[in-house]
C-alpha positions in Angstrom: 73.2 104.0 116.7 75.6 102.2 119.5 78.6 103.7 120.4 81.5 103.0 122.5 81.5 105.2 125.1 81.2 104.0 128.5 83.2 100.9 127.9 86.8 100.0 129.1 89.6 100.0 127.0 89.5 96.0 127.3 86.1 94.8 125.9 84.8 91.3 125.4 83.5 90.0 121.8 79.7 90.7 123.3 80.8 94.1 123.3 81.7 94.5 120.1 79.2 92.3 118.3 76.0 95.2 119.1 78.5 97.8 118.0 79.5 96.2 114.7 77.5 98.9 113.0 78.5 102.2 114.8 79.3 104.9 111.8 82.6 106.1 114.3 84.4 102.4 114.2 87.5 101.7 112.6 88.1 97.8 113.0 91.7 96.6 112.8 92.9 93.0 111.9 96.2 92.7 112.8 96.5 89.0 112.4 98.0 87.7 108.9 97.0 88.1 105.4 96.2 84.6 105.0 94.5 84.2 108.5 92.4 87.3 107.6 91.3 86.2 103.6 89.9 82.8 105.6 87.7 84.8 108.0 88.0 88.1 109.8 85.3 90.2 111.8 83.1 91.9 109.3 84.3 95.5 109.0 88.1 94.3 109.8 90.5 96.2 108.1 93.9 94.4 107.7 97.3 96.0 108.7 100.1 94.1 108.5 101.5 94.0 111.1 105.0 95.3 110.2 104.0 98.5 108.7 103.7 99.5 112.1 107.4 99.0 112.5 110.1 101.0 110.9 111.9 97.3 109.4 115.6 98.6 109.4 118.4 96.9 111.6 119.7 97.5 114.2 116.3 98.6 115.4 113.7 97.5 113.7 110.9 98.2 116.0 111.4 102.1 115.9 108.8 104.3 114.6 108.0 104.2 110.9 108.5 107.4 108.9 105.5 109.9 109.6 104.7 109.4 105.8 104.4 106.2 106.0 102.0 106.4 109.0 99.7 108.9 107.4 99.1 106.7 104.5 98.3 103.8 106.6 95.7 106.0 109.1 94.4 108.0 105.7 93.9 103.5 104.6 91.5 103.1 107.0 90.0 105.9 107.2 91.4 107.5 110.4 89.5 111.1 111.7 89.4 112.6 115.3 85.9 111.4 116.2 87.2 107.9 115.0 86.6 104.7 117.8 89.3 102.0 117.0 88.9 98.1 117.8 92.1 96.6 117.8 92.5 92.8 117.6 95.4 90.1 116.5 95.1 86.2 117.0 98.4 86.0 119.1 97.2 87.4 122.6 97.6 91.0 122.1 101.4 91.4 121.2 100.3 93.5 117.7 97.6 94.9 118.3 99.1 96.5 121.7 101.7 98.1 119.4 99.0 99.3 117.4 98.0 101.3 120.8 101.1 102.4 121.0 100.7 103.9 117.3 97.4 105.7 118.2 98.8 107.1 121.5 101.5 108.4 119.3 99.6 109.9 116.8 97.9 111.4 119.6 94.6 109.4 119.5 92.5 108.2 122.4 89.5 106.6 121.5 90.3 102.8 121.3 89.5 99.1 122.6 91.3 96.3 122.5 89.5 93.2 121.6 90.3 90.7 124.6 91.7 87.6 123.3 91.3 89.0 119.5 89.9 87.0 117.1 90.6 83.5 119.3 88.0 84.5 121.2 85.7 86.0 118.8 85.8 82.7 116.9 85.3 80.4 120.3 82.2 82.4 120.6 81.2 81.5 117.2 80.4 85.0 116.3 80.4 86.1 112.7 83.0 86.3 110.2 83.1 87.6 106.6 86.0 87.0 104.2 84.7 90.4 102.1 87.9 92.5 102.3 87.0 96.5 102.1 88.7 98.8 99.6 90.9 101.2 100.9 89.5 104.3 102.6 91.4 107.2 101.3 94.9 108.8 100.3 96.9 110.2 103.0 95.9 112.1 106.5 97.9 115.0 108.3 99.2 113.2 111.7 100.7 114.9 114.3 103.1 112.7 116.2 103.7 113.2 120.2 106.9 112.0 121.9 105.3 111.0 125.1 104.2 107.5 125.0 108.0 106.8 123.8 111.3 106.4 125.3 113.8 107.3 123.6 117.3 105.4 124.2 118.8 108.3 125.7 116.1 109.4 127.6 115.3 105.7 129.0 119.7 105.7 129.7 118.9 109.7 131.4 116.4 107.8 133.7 118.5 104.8 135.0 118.5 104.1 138.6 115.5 106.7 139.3 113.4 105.2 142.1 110.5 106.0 140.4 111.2 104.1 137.5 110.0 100.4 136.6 111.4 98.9 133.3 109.4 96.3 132.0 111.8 93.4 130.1 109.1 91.4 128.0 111.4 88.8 126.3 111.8 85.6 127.2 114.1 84.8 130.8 117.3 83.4 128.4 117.6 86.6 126.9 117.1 88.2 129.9 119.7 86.1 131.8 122.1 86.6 128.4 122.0 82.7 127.6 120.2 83.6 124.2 122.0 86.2 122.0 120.3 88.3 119.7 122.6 91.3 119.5 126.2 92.5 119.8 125.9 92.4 123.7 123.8 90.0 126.0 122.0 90.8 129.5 119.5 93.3 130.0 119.1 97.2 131.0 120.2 97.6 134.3 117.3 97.5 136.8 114.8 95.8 134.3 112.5 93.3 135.4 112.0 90.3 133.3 108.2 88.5 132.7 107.6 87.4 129.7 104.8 88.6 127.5 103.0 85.1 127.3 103.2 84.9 130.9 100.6 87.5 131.0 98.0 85.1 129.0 95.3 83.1 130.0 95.8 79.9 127.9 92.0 79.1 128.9 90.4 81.9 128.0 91.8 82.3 124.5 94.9 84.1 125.3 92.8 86.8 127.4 94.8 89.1 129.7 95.0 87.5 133.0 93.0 88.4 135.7 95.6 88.3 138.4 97.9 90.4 136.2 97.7 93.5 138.7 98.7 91.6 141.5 101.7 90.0 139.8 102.5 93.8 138.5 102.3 95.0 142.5 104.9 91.6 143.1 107.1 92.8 140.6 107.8 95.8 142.0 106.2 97.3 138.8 104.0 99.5 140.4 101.7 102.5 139.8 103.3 105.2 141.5 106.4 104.3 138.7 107.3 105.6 135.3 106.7 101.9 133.6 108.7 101.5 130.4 109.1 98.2 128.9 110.6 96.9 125.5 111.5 93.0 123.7 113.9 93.0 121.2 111.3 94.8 119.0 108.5 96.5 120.8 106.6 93.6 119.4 106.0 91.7 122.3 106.4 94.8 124.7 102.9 95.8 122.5 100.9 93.5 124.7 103.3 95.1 128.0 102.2 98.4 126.7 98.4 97.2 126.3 98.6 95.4 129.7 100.0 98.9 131.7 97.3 101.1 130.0 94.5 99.0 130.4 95.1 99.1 134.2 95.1 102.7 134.1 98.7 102.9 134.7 99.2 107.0 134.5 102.5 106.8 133.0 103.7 104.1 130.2 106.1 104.6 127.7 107.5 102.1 124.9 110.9 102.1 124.4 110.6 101.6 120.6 114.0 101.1 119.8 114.2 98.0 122.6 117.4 95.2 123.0 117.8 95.9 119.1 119.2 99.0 119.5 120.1 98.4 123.1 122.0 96.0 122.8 123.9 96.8 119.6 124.7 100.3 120.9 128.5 101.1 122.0 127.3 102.8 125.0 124.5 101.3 126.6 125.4 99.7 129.9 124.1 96.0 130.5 124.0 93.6 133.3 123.8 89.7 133.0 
C-alpha cells in the first residue's frame, strides 16, 4: 500500500494520484460547495472553508471553539497516524489555514496539494462528484498555543530584531488608503507582499519558485520569528503555508490579524 512518507510538504498532483488509495489519507476540499458537487478529487472531503474560522466580529479569523473543531476533525475521520492532503482552487489561501488548524491541534503529517485542484484538473486527472458520508461523531483534540500569536504576545514582541512580520493584504491597506477597521496603517515593522504575489499565474496558482529569494529580499529571513496575518488569517493561510513549506523553524499566525488589530484601542499603527 503507498504512503506518504518521504515526500515534502508541497507535492505535485503525480504525487497524490498513486497514493489515492493509501488507508492513512484524509483528503480535504476546501474549495466551495458548489465547485466541489461539480467535481472534486475522489476521496475529497469538503470543509467549508469558514468553519475553520471562529465568524464573530471584530475578529473573525480567530480560532473556532475547541468543540467545534473536534466535531469537524471527528467528520473526517481525523486519528494520530492520519496523512492529510490539503487543497483549495484559490492558490493556497484556505487550505494553508487549514495547516495552521493541524499545527494547532498538534498534527504533523500533511501535504499541501500545489496549485489545488487548478492543477489537478489541468492535468486532467480524475474527478468524482460522489460525496462521502460523514466519518464519525466528535474526537478529543488537544490544542497547542505555538503556531499562534496572540495580539498581546505579537504587541510583547515589537521591535525585536529577530522578528519578521509578514503583512499579506493587499499594499492599499497596507499604506491605509483602503479602510477596513476602526484604524488604518499596519503593525509597526510589518512588511507588506501580498498573498497573490506569491503565485505563479502559469502554473495554476503554484507557489513560486523564486519565492525564497524574494523572502531573503524582504528581510523576512530564516534566522527570524516570521508571523504574518490579513485582515483574517485567510490570506495569511497561504503566508503560513509558504514559511513552513521552506522549512522556516519558527512561523506563527496571528489569528486575530488587522481585524482585531486594527479595531483594538491599544494597538499602535503606522501609515
Amino acid at each position: 500500500m503507498p504512503d506518504f512518507s518521504g515526500l515534502p510538504l508541497v507535492i505535485e498532483p503525480s504525487d497524490l494520484l498513486g497514493r489515492l488509495d493509501a488507508e492513512t489519507l484524509i483528503l480535504v476540499d476546501l474549495t466551495s460547495a458548489e465547485r466541489y458537487a461539480t467535481g472534486h478529487i475522489p476521496g475529497a472531503r469538503f470543509v467549508d472553508p469558514k468553519r475553520t474560522q471562529l465568524g464573530q466580529l471584530p475578529a473573525p479569523g480567530l480560532l473556532p471553539a475547541k468543540a467545534s473543531l473536534e466535531t469537524l476533525f471527528g467528520e473526517l475521520g481525523h486519528t494520530p497516524g492520519a496523512t492529510y492532503v490539503v487543497y483549495d482552487d484559490e492558490g493556497g489561501g484556505w487550505a494553508g489555514r487549514f495547516i495552521w488548524l493541524l499545527d494547532v491541534i498538534g498534527h504533523k503529517k500533511y501535504h499541501y496539494l500545489d496549485g489545488g485542484l487548478l492543477a489537478w484538473l489541468d492535468e486532467k486527472q480524475p474527478v468524482s462528484t460522489n460525496v462521502l458520508a460523514s466519518a464519525g461523531g466528535p474526537v478529543s483534540l488537544t490544542l497547542h498555543d505555538e503556531p499562534t500569536a496572540t495580539r498581546e504576545y505579537l504587541q510583547s514582541r515589537l521591535g525585536s530584531a529577530d522578528l519578521g512580520i509578514w503583512d499579506a493584504r493587499g499594499p492599499l491597506e497596507y499604506s491605509g488608503e483602503k479602510v477596513l477597521a476602526a484604524k488604518a496603517g499596519h503593525i509597526p515593522g510589518a512588511v507588506n507582499f501580498e498573498w497573490t504575489a506569491g503565485m505563479d499565474k502559469a502554473r495554476n496558482l503554484r507557489i513560486r519558485r523564486d519565492m525564497p529569494q524574494i523572502l531573503e529580499d524582504l528581510g523576512l529571513t530564516r534566522d527570524k520569528e516570521i508571523i504574518t496575518h490579513c485582515q483574517t488569517h485567510h490570506r495569511s493561510g497561504f503566508t503560513y503555508l509558504v514559511a513552513k513549506a521552506l522549512g522556516y523553524p519558527r512561523v506563527k499566525g496571528y489569528a486575530g490579524s488587522w481585524g482585531e488589530w486594527g479595531n483594538h484601542p491599544d494597538t499602535p499603527v503606522e501609515i
